[in-house]
C-alpha positions as CSV (number, residue, x, y, z in Angstrom):
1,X,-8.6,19.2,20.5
2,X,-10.5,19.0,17.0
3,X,-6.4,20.0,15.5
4,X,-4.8,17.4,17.1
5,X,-7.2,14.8,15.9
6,X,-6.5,16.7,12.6
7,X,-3.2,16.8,12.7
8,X,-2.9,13.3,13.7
9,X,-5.2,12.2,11.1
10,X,-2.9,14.0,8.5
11,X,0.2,12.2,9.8
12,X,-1.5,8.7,9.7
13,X,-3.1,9.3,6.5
14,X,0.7,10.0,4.9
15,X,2.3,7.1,7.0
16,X,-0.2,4.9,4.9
17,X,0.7,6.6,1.9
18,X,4.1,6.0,2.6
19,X,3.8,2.2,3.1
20,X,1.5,1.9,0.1
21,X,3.5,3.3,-2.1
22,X,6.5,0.6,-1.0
23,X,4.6,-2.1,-0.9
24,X,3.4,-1.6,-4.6
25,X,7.4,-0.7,-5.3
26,X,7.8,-4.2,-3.7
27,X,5.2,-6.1,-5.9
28,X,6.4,-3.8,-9.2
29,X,10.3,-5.3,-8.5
30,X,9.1,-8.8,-7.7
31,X,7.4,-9.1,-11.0
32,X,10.2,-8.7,-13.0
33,X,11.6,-12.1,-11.8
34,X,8.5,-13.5,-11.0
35,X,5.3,-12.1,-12.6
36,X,3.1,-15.2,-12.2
37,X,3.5,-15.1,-8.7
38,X,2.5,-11.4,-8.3
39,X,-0.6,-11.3,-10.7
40,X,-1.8,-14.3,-8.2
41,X,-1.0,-12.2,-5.3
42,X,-3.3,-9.0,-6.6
43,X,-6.3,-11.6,-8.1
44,X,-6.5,-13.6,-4.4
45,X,-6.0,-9.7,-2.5
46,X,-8.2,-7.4,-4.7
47,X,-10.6,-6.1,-2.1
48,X,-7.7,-5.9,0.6
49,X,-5.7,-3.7,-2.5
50,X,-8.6,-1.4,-3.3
């Protein structure tokens, strides 16, 4: 049992990665057209980024 919950904490752990990583993509892209907007985006969501 104790693997599984390892393995499935593993898998999760990378999912989040995964998303992270996109979402930061998502925010890098968006800035180029329309940095204001994102630099108010990561002030008003800094606990939620960290």
């Amino acid at each position: 049992m104790t693997n599984y919950c390892i393995g499935i904490s593993n898998k999760i752990r990378i999912a989040r990665s995964f998303f992270i990583q996109k979402g930061i993509g998502c925010l890098r892209e968006y800035s180029k057209t329309n940095p204001e907007s994102v630099k108010q985006f990561i002030s008003e969501n800094k606990l939620a980024l960290c």
